[in-house]
VEXDREN-2710 file (C-alpha; in Angstrom, 1 decimal):
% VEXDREN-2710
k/r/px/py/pz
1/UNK/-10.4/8.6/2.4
2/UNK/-12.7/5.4/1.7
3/UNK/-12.0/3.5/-1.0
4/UNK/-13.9/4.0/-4.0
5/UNK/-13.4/7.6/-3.5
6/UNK/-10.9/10.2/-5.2
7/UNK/-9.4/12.8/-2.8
8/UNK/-10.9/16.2/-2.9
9/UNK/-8.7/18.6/-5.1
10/UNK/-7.6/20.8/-2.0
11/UNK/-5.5/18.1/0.2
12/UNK/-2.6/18.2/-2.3
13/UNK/-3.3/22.2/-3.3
14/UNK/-1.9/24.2/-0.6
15/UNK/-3.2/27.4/-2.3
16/UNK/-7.3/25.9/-1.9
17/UNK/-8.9/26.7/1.1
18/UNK/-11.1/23.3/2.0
19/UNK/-14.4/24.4/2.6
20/UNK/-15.8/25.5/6.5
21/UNK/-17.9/22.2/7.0
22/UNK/-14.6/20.1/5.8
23/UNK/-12.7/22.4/8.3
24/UNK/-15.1/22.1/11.2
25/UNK/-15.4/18.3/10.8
26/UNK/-11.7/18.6/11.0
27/UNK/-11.3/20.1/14.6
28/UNK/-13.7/17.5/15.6
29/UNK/-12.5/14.6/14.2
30/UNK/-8.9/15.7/15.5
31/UNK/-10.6/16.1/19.0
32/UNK/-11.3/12.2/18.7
33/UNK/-8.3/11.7/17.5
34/UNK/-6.8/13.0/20.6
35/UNK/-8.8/11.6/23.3
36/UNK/-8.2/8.0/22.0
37/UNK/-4.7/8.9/22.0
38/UNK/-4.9/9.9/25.6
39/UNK/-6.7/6.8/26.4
40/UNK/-4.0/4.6/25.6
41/UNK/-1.3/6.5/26.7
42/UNK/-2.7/6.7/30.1
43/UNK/-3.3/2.9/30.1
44/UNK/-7.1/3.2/30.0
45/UNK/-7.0/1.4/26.8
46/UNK/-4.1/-1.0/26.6
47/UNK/-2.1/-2.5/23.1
48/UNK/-1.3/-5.9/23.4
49/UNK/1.7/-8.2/22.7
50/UNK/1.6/-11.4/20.6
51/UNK/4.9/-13.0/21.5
52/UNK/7.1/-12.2/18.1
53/UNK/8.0/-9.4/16.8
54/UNK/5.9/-6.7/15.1
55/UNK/6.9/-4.1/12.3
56/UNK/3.4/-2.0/11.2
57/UNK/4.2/-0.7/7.6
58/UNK/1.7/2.4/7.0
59/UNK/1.3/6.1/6.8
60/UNK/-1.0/9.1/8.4
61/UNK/-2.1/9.9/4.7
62/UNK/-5.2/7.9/3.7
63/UNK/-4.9/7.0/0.4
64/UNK/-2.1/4.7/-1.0
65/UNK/1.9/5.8/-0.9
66/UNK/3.4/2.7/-2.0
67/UNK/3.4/0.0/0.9
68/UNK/2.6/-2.5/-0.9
69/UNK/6.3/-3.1/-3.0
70/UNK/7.9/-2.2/0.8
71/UNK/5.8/-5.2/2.3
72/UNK/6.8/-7.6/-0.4
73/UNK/10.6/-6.3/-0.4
74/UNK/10.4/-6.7/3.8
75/UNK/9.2/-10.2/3.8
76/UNK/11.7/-11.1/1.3
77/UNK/14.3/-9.7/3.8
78/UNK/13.6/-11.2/6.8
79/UNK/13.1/-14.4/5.5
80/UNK/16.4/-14.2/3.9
81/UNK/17.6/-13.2/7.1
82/UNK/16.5/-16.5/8.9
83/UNK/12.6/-15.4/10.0
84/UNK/10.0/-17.3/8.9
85/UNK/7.7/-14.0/8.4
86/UNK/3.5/-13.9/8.6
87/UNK/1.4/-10.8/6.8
88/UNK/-1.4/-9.1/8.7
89/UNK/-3.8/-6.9/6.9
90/UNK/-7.1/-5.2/6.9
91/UNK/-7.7/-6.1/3.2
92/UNK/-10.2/-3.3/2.3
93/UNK/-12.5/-4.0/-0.1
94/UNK/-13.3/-7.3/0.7
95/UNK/-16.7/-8.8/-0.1
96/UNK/-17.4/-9.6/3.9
97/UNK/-14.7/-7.8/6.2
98/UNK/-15.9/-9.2/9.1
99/UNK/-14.8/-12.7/8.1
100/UNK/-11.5/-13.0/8.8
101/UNK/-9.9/-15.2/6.2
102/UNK/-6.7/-16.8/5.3
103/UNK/-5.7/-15.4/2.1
104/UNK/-3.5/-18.1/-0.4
105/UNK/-2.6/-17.4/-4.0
106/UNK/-5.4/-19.1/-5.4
107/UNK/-8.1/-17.5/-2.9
108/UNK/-11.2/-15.2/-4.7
109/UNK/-10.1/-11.6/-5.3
110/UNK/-13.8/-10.7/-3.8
111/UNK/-12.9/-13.0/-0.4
112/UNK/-9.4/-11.8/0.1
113/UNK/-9.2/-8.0/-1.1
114/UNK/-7.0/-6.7/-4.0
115/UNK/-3.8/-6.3/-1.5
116/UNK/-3.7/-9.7/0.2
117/UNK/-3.8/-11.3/-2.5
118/UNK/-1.1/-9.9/-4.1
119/UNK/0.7/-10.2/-0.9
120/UNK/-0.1/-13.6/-1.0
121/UNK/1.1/-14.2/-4.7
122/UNK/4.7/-12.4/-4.5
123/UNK/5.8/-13.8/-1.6
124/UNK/4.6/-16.7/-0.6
125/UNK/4.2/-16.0/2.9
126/UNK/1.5/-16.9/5.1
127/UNK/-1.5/-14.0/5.0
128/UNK/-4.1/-13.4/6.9
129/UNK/-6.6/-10.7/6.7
130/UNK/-8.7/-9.7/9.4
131/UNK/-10.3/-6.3/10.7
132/UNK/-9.0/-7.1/14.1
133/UNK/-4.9/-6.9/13.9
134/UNK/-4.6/-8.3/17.2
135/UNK/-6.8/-11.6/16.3
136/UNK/-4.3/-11.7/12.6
137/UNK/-1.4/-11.3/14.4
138/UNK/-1.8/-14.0/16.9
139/UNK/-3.5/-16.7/14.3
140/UNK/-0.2/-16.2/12.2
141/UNK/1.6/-16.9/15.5
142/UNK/-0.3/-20.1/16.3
143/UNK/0.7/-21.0/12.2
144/UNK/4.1/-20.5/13.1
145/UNK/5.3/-17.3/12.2
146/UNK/8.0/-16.1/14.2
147/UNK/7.5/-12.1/12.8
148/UNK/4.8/-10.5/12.0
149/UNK/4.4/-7.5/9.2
150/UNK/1.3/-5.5/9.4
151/UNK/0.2/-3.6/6.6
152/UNK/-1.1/-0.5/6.8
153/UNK/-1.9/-0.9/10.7
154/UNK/-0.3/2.6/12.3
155/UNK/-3.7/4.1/13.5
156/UNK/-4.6/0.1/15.3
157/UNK/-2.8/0.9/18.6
158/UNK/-4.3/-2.3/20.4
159/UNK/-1.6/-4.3/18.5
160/UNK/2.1/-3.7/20.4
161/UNK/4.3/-3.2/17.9
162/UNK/8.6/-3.2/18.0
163/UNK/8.9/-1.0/14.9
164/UNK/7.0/1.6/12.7
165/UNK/7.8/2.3/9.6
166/UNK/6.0/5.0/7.9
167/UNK/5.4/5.5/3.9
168/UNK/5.4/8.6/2.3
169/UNK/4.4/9.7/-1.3
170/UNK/7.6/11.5/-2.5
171/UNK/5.4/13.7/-4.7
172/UNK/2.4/14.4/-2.6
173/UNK/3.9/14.0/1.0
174/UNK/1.6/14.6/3.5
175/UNK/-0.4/17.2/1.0
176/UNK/-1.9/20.6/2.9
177/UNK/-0.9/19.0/6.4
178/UNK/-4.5/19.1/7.7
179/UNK/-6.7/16.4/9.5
180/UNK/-9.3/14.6/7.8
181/UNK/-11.3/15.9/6.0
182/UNK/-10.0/19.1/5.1
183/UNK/-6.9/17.5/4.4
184/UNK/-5.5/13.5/3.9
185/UNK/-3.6/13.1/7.3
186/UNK/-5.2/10.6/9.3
187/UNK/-3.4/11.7/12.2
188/UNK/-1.5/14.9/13.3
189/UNK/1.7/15.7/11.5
190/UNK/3.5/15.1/14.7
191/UNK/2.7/11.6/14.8
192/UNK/5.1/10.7/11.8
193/UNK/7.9/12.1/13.6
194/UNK/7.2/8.9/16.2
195/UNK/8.1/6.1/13.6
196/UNK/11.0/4.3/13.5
197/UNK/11.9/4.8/9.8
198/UNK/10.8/7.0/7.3
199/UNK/10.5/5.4/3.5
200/UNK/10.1/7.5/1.0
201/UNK/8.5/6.5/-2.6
202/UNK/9.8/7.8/-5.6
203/UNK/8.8/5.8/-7.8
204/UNK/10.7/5.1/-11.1
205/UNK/11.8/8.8/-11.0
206/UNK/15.3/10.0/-11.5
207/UNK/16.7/12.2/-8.5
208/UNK/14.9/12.1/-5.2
209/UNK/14.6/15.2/-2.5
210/UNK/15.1/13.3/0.6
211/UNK/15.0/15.1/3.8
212/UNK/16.9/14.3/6.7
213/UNK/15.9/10.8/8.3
214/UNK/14.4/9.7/5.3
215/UNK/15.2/6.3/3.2
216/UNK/15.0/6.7/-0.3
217/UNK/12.6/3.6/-2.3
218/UNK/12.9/3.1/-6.3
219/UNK/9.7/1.1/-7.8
220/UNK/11.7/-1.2/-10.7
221/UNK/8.8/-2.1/-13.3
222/UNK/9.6/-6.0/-14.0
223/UNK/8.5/-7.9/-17.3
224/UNK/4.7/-7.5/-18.9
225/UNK/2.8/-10.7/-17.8
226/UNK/-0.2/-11.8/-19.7
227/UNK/-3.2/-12.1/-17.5
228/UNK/-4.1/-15.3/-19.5
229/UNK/-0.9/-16.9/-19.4
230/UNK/1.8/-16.9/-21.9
231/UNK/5.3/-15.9/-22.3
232/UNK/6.0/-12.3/-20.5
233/UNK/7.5/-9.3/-22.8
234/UNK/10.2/-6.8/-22.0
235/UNK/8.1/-3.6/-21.3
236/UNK/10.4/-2.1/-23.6
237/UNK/8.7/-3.8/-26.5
238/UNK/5.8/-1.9/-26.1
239/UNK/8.1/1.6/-26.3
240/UNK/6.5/4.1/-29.6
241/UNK/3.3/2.3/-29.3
242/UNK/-0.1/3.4/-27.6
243/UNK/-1.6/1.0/-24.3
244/UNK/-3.9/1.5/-22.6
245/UNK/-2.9/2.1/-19.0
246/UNK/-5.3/1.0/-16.3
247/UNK/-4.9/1.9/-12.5
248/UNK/-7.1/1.9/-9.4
249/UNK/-4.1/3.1/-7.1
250/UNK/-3.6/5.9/-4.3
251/UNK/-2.2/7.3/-7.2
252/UNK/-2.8/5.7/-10.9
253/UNK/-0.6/8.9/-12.3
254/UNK/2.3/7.2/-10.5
255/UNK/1.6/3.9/-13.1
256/UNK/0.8/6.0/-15.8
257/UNK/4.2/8.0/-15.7
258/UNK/6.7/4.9/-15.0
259/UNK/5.2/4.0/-18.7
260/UNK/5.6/7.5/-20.4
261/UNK/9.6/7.3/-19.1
262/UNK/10.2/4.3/-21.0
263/UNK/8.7/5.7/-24.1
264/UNK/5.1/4.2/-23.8
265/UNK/1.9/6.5/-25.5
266/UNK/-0.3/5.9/-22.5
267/UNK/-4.2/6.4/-23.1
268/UNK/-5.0/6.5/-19.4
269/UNK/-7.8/5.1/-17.8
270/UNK/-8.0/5.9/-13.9
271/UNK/-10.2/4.1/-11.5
272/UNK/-10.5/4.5/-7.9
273/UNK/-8.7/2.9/-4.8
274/UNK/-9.6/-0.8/-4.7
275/UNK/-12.1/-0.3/-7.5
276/UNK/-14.6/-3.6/-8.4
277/UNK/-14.2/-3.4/-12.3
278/UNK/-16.8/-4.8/-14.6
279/UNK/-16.7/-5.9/-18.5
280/UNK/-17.9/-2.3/-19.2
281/UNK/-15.0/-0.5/-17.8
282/UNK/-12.6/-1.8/-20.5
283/UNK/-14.9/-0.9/-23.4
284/UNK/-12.2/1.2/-24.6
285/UNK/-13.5/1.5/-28.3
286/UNK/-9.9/0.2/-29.5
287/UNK/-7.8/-3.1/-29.2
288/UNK/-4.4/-1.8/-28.0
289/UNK/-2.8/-3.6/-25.4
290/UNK/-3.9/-2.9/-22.3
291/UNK/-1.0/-2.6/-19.3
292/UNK/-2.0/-2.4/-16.0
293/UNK/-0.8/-2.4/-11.5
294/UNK/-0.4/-6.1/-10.3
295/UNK/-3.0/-4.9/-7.4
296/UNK/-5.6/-4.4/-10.6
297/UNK/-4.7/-7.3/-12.6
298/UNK/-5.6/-10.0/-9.4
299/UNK/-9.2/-9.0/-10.0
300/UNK/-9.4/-8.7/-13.7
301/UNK/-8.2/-12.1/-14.8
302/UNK/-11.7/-13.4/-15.4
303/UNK/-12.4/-10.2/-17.3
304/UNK/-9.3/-10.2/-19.5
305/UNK/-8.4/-11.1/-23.1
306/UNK/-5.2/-11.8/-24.6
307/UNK/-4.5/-7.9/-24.8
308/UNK/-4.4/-7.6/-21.0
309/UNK/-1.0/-7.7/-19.1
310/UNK/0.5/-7.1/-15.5
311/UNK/3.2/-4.8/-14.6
312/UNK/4.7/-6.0/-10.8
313/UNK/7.3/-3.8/-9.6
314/UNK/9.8/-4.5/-7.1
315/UNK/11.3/-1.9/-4.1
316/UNK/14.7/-1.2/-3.7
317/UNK/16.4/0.7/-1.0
318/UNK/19.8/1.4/0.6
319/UNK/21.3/-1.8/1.9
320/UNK/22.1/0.6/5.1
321/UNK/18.2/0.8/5.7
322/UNK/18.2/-2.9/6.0
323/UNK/20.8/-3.3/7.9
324/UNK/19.4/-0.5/10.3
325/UNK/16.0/-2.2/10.0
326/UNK/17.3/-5.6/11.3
327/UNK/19.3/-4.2/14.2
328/UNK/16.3/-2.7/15.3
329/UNK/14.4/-5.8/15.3
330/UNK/16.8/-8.2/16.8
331/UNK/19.1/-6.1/18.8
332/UNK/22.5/-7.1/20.4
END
């Protein structure tokens, strides 16, 4: 799924039937899938090494799952853990993705894409986005990284990579199980089974289904910031009152229900993937405070008022994953 674009109703309906022409383009774009996949494992096309580790953080679903808390929680691990870690990314939605930029905390939300730059922001870590994962890898290399985390880079074979860790929506999985576009998965099912780790993103739910293999993550909403500066509120001072909630996420009902479980009236106002938002699309009619994703607050400081605040969440998982995660990367 592009961004800018809401998924069809049948990926995450197993009782739709997509439509023939979604089903045809399906075996054919499964067919592509496959010979590139054979090139590479037959050494026609070959992925190559940038002298420190890699660990690719993504998914087979197209559309967000929640990598974005994982990137922010990884970085702060390894660097705890002695690494002086360096962020690679696409950054979609970017104003001109050809130009590979260095993204800092103070970079244009245009220039950099809504990710990066809040990549950039929460950890502090050096970022670079760039179509070509190779090329970001090895500039953060030559900047002194000594690890590199790519986000959202499973389908980029032509970067070498030590460990995979795919992200998976705990409430829409991977949906019907079909190919793009007569269903979300990016690649076949049996791909996922090939990662290293399996994270999957509950949310701020209560009990999670994990299946076997799987690593349970827990979104922890922090503080309401003000967009314009100002001291942060508890988000529990906005419980019995009415916000409007505003998210341009994989999944904005994800947002929208972390605020209903801590009492909030949420007047929801959903906006696509990456979405460029304008002065009109907060003519809400009414002055209530208007709460909304860290990813949508980078772009809307210069369109916000004194209503608007940012909700950052951070991930938490079982220590044991950690420890299991850093074994892997620095064995022996």
């Amino acid at each position: 799924m592009s961004a800018g674009r809401a998924p069809p109703a049948w990926w995450y309906d197993a009782g739709r039937e997509p439509p023939l022409a979604a089903r045809a383009l399906s075996r054919l774009y499964g067919g592509v899938i496959a010979v590139r996949r054979g090139l590479y494992r037959r050494g026609a096309l070959r992925s190559q090494r940038v002298g420190v580790p890699v660990v690719v953080v993504g998914n087979i679903v197209a559309g967000g799952s929640g990598k974005t808390p994982l990137v922010v929680a990884l970085v702060e691990r390894l660097r705890g853990a002695g690494f002086t870690p360096g962020i690679a990314t696409r950054g979609y939605g970017r104003e001109q993705p050809g130009t590979p930029v260095w993204v800092e905390p103070r970079t244009d939300a245009a220039l950099a894409g809504d990710e990066p730059l809040l990549l950039a922001r929460r950890t502090g870590a050096k970022v670079r986005a760039d179509a070509d994962r190779v090329a970001a890898a090895l500039a953060l290399v030559a900047a002194g990284c000594d690890i590199v985390v790519c986000d959202d880079g499973l389908q980029h074979y032509r970067l070498a990579r030590d460990v995979e860790i795919e992200v998976l929506d705990a409430r829409r999985r991977h949906g019907n199980g079909r190919l793009l576009p007569a269903g979300p998965l990016r690649e076949p099912l049996a791909r996922a089974s090939e990662c290293d780790f399996h994270v999957v993103n509950g949310g701020t739910a209560g009990e999670l289904d994990t299946r076997f293999g799987e690593w349970a993550m827990r979104l922890h909403p922090g503080q309401a910031l003000p967009l314009l500066g100002g001291r942060p509120r508890p988000l529990q001072a906005f419980a019995g009152q009415r916000v409007h909630a505003v998210a341009g996420i994989g999944d904005p009902e994800r947002f929208f229900s972390m605020l209903r479980e801590l009492g909030i009236a949420v007047v929801p106002h959903a906006f696509p993937d990456h979405h460029r938002y304008q002065a009109g699309d907060f003519a809400f009619g009414s002055d209530l405070p208007v709460l909304m994703t860290e990813k949508d607050a980078v772009k809307c400081i210069p369109l916000a008022t004194d209503r608007f605040h940012s909700i950052p969440v951070s991930a938490e998982l079982p220590e044991a994953f950690w420890v299991a995660l850093l074994d892997r990367i620095r064995p022996g």
